[in-house]
Residue, then its C-alpha position, 0 to 999 in steps of 0.5 A: x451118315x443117314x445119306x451113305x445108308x439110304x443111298x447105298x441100301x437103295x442101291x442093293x434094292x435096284x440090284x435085287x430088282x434086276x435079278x428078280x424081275x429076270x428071274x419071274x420072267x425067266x424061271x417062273x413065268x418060262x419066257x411066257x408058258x406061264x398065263x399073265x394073271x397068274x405072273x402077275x398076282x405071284x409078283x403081287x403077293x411078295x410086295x404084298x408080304x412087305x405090308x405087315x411091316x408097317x404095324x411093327x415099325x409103328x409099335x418098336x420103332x423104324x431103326x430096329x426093323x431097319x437094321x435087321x431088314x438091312x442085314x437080311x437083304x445083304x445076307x440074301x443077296x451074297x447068298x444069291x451069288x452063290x446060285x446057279x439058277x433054277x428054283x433056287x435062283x428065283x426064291x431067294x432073289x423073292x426073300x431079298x426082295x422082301x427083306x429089301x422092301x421091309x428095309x425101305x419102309x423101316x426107312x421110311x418110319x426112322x425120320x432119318x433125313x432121305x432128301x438126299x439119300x433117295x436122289x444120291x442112291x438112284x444115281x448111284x445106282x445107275x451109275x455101277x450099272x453103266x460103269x459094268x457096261x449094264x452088266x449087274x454083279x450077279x452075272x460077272x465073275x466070280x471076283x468081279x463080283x464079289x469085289x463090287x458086292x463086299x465093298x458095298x455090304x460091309x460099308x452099308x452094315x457097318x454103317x447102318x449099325x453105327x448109325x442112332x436114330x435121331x433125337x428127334x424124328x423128322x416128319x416122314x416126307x412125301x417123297x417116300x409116296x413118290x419113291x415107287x413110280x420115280x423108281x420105274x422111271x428111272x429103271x425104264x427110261x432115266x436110267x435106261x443106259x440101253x436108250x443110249x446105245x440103241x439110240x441112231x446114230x447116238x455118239x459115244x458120249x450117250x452114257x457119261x452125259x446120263x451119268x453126269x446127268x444123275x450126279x448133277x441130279x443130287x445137288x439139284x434136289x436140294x434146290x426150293x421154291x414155288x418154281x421147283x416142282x412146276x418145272x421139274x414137271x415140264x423137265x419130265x415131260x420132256x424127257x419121257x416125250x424126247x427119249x421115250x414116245x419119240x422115234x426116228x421114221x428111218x435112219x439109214x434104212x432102220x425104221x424104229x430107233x429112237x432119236x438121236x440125241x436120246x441121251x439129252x432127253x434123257x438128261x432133261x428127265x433126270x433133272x426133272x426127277x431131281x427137282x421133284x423129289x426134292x420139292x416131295x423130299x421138302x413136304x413133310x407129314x406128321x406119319x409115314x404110315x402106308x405110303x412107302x409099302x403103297x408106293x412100291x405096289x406102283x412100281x411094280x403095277x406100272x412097270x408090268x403095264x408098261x411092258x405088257x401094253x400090247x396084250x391089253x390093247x391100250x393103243x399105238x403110241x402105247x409105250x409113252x402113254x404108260x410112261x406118262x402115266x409113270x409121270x402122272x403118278x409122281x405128280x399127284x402126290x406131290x403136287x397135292x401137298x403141295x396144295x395142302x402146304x400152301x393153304x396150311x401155313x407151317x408152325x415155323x411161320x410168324x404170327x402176322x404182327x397185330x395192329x396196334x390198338x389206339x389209346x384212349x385219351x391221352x393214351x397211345x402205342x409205345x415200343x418198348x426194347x423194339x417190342x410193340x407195346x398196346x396198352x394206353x400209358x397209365x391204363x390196367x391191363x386185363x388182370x387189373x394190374x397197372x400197366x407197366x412204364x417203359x423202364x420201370x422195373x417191378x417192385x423197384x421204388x420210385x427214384x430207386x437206382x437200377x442194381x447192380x452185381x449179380x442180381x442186376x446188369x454188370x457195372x459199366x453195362x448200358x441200359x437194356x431200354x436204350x439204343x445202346x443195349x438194343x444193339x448189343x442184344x442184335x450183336x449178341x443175336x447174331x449167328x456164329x459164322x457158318x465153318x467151312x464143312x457147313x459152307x461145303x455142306x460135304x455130305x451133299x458134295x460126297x453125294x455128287x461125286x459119289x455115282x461118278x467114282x463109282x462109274x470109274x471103279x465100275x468100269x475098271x471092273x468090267x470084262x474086256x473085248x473078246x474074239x472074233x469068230x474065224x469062219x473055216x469055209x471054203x472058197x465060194x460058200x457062207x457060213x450063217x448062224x441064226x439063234x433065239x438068243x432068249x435076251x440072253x438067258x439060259x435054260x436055267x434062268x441065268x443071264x451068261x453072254x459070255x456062254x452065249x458068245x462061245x456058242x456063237x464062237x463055236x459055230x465059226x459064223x460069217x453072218x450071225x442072225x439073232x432073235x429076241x435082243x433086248x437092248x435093257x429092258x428093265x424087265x429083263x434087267x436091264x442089260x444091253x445084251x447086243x452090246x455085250x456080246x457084239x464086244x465079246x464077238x469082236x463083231x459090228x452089228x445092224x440092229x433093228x427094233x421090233x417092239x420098241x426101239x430096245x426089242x427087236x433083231x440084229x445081224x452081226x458080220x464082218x463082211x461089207x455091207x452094200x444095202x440095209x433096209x428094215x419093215x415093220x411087221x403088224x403087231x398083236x398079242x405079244x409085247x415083242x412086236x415084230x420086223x424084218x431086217x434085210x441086208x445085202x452083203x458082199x459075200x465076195x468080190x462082185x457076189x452079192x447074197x441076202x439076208x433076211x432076219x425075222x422072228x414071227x409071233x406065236x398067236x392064235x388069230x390071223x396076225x401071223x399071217x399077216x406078218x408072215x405075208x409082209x416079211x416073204x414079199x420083203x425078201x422077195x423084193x430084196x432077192x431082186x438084186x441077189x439071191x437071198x435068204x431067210x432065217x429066224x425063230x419062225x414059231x411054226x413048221x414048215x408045213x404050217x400056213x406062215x412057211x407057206x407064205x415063203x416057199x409059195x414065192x419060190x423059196x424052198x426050205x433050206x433044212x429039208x435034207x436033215x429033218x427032223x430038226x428039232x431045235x426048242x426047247x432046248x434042254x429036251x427039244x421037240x418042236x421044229x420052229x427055227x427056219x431057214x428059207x433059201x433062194x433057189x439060186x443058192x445051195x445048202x452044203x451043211x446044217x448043224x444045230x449043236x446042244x446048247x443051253x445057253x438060250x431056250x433055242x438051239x442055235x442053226x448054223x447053215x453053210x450057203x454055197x453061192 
């Protein structure tokens, strides 16, 4: 019982994480308005809030605390469903998540037996993520949702209820010391479903090897031996180095992917993490105390240097240092008791056996019923005593027969000195034969299969394909869309594709250009918001990587594609990075356009410029071989020096005719920063920017007549 509450409260912590985070970022920090320092310490202080749970655990013990902290986070979650962002969306999603972390460290001061509760609930947490298609239940429909979050709720109350506290507690483990850095592994990289889908050419197999992966994680976490720690290590290593520091130098004209293959890095990683938290899981400590609320002051430390490495200048290569980092902070703990475990013999240890101590004279050692025995026949032990004689019962005289009857041995019953008593003794010392359920050991079997069942009852759950948008333009003329999609968050906080998608549907696109995709950035969400809406849109995509190979731009359409080609953008002053991703499409037979997608970076040195610079020689060079044109969140006017940079090489601005068009933000636009630059080849036949909220842009749809 321990196993389905740990795992499934664990479970409800990382959904809390993925509308928290989101949320910070979305609402509170308003898609970087807010000043970092001051994100950051507000993010602080909630995990801060969980401390003063540790006094309390210590005086009234953990199960109390945990059983009120668990109903709490439930109760504040189902409430959380009821929001429609805002305020009221980022406060409650604050008060879950403090109510999450009193639980884990109520947890954590129960001695309720977490090594394979902690594995099982990571796993099965990735897996009702990759079973919704990296969706959460928070943003499925409302019976969609409240199917997953019921079940789950009244399984973890009821049985957290039913549960007792152990008669006698265990020693807290170190596991609960390494729970917050392997938790930001798991939610950046092990189990990131987005690496494998936006992995090149990664195979449809990417999700169920990860998901298999996991559940193979839970078994192997109860794996031990000196070798169990040292090479979960290496794994881990590997898998961080594989799937997350590794990327392709271009891959069909893409620069920036991750490898392909991701998956079976990623898979290395998982059951790295396993054979770790298994080896922590196996060292125990008299006290729990600090370690848990410290450990997940880790997570969000770490996970907040990971995706804001750029600001801090810590380097190229930046992402998998912070990823190593991740591995470092797992690893000393861990590896420090292990340290200690190996110079500290444990109270199960035996006493090493005394060597026996020769007679004097004609004394000498003797056994007696398989004891050794080092007192010299005839001699006096220290109290003075005589020593006694191998079969010489206390008090008995000398020729007297042993008794028998209730005082004595059984009549018929050998000697307890001879060979025949010692072994009936072994025969009676023997252990009864294990039963089939602990052969089975069916707590650990259900924990292997249970991330698995909940990936199918997860993907029966998930919402079918939608539509193609059906473009009404005519004859020689091209419809082009280009959105700031906003990682698919709205003005209000909420993360809503499928408003997204009827947006975009509306506009009636025959090439769609999109901004800010996040492919499951965990600070995000995790969500794969390109694959969720290239499903619902009906519509193949070409995605390129700006930031890392999770972040960047995409272009979407159902016409032929003759040329795909992306650059890379210097980079400075933001975590999202920068690219331009160039396609020739066969707009007609024998007409060929192009299409640039950029998003420029909002700075105050000299970067954009530079970017603006590279990505106007780029389409330069494309429209070599078509007319082409430009469209994306530019972050400046058109009069500004960037915009310059493009009309200075003889394209013209393709919004003039209907300025001022006024497309962010998007509740109260004021400013004009979404651009479209076009080839004098190519004419502007319409604009529209219809009001939206489902982004923090207004979407700009052009009609090009070629």
């Amino acid at each position: 019982m321990p196993v389905i509450v740990i795992a499934l409260g664990i479970v409800f912590l990382v959904d809390i994480l993925r509308v928290w985070l989101p949320s910070l970022i979305t609402v509170y920090g308003d898609a970087g308005a807010t000043p970092a320092e001051q994100l950051g310490l507000f993010a602080i202080a909630w995990f801060a809030v969980a401390f003063a749970v540790v006094p309390l655990c210590r005086r009234v013990g953990g199960r109390p605390v945990a059983v009120l902290a668990g109903v709490a986070m439930v109760m504040l979650r189902l409430w959380l469903q009821f929001t429609d962002g805002g305020d009221a969306q980022l406060y409650l999603a604050c008060l879950a998540l403090v109510a999450a972390l009193c639980w884990l460290i109520a947890v954590a001061h129960t001695g309720w037996d977490a090594s394979v509760g902690v594995p099982a609930g990571l796993a099965a947490a990735v897996a009702l993520h990759a079973g919704l298609g990296t969706l959460d239940p928070m943003w499925l429909e409302a019976w969609r949702g409240w199917a997953v979050l019921g079940t789950l709720a009244v399984v973890f109350v009821a049985a957290q209820v039913w549960i007792q506290a152990p008669a006698v507690p265990a020693p807290g483990p170190v596991l609960w010391a390494v729970f917050g850095p392997a938790l930001f592994l798991t939610g950046v990289l092990f189990g990131n479903v987005g690496v494998a889908h936006a992995a090149a050419g990664e195979p449809r197999w990417g999700v169920p090897v990860l998901v298999a992966a996991w559940a193979l994680a839970v078994p192997v976490s109860r794996l031990r031996g000196v070798w169990v720690l040292p090479v979960g290590l290496v794994l881990l290593i590997a898998g961080v180095v594989g799937a997350g520091y590794l990327e392709t130098s271009a891959h069909d004209g893409v620069v920036g992917l991750a490898p392909t293959g991701a998956a079976g890095w990623q898979a290395l990683g998982v059951l790295g993490l396993g054979l770790v938290l298994g080896d922590a899981a196996a060292r125990t400590r008299p006290a729990v105390r600090w370690a848990p609320a410290w450990s997940m002051v880790g997570f969000v430390g770490l996970t907040f240097l990971h995706y804001a490495r750029y600001d801090i200048e810590i380097g190229v290569l930046a992402r998998g240092r912070v990823l190593l980092l991740g591995v470092l902070a797992l690893a000393v703990p861990a590896g420090l008791a292990a340290v200690r475990d190996r110079r500290t013999p444990t109270a199960s240890e035996p006493e090493p056996e005394a060597a026996p101590v020769p007679a004097r004279g004609r004394g000498r050692t003797v056994a007696h019923g398989g004891a050794r025995s080092d007192v010299p026949l005839g001699g006096r032990t220290r109290a003075g005593r005589p020593a006694q004689r191998p079969g010489h019962r206390p008090g008995a005289r000398p020729g007297a027969k042993p008794a028998t009857g209730r005082a004595g041995s059984r009549p018929g019953a050998p000697a307890v000195g001879g060979p025949a008593g010692r072994k009936a003794d072994r025969r009676r010392e023997l252990p009864p034969p294990p039963s089939l359920a602990e052969r089975v050991h069916a707590p650990l079997a259900l924990a292997t299969v249970f991330p698995v069942l909940i990936a199918l009852a997860a993907f029966g759950l998930r919402p079918g394909a939608g539509s193609a948008p059906v473009p009404d333009v005519a004859a020689g003329t091209m419809r082009v869309v280009t959105y700031n999609i906003r990682m698919g968050y709205g003005v209000d906080g909420r993360f809503d594709p499928d408003r997204t998608a009827d947006t975009i549907r509306a506009l009636k696109p025959d090439v769609l250009v999109l901004n800010e995709v996040d492919r499951a950035w965990f600070l995000n969400g995790g969500h794969d918001v390109l694959t969720l809406l290239a499903r619902r849109l009906d519509l193949p995509y070409r995605f390129a990587p700006a930031a890392d190979p999770q972040w960047g731009d995409a272009v979407l359409t159902r016409k032929p594609i003759r040329h795909l080609e992306s650059i890379k953008l210097p980079a400075g002053g933001a975590p999202t990075g920068a690219q331009a991703l160039g396609v020739v499409i066969e707009a007609a037979p024998g007409k060929l356009v192009g299409v640039v997608s950029t998003h420029l970076q909002d700075a105050d040195d000299k970067v954009p410029q530079e970017q603006a610079e590279r990505a106007a020689a780029f389409a330069v060079r494309l429209g070599a071989s078509a007319p082409v044109v430009v469209l994306g969140d530019m972050n400046a006017t058109i009069d500004s020096p960037q915009m310059r940079a493009f009309t200075g090489r003889g394209l013209v601005d393709g919004l003039g005719r209907v300025r001022p068009l006024r497309t962010y933000p998007a509740d109260k636009p004021k400013q004009e920063i979404d651009q479209v630059l076009v080839d004098p080849r190519l004419r502007v036949a319409a604009v529209d920017a219809p009001p939206s909220t489902a982004s923090d842009h207004l979407p700009v749809a052009v009609t090009l007549v070629y």
